[in-house]
N, C-alpha and C positions, 0 to 999 in steps of 0.2 A: 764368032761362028757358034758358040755356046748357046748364044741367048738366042739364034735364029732357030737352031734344031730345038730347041723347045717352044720355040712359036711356034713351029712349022708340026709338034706331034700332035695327032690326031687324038688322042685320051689326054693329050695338056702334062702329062708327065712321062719321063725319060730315066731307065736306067741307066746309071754313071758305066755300067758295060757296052750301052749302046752306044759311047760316045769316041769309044778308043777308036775303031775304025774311020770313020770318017771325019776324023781329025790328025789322026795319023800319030797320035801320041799315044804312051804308055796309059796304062790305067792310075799307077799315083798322081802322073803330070798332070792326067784329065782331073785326080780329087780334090786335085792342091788348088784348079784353076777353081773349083765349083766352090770349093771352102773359101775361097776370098768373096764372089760373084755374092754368097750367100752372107758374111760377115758384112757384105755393101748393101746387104738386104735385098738383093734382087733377085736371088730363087730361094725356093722352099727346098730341103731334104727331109726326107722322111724314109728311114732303117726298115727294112723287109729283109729279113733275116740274112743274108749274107750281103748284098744289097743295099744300094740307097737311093733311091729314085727322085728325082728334082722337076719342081714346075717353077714358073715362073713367078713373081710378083708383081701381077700384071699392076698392083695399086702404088707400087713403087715405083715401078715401070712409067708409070702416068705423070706420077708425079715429078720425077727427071723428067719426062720429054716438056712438061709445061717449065719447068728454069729451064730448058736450053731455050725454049723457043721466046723467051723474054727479052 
């Protein structure tokens, strides 16, 4: 659901605040899921002062969908 609310944002990046609600998890559970999503190299974070806002790796992203689809 992670990687779809950032497909789905309309400026391409998402604060890790705007994910608690409609996820329905705390704000660490939502950092902990981004901090692996991103060590798998599939989003970007980038620190705005209290904040950390994440987009996708869409070039990552492509490149998974071409191994699965092999």
């Amino acid at each position: 659901m992670i990687l779809s609310i950032l497909a789905a944002a309309p400026a391409g990046e998402v604060c890790v605040c705007d994910f608690v609600e409609p996820l329905g998890k705390s704000q660490p559970t939502v950092s902990h899921h981004l901090k692996i999503l991103g060590e798998a190299g599939l989003v970007h974070g980038e620190r705005r002062s209290k904040w950390v806002w994440y987009s996708l790796n869409r070039e990552r992203l492509a490149g998974l969908r071409a191994a699965i689809d092999t």
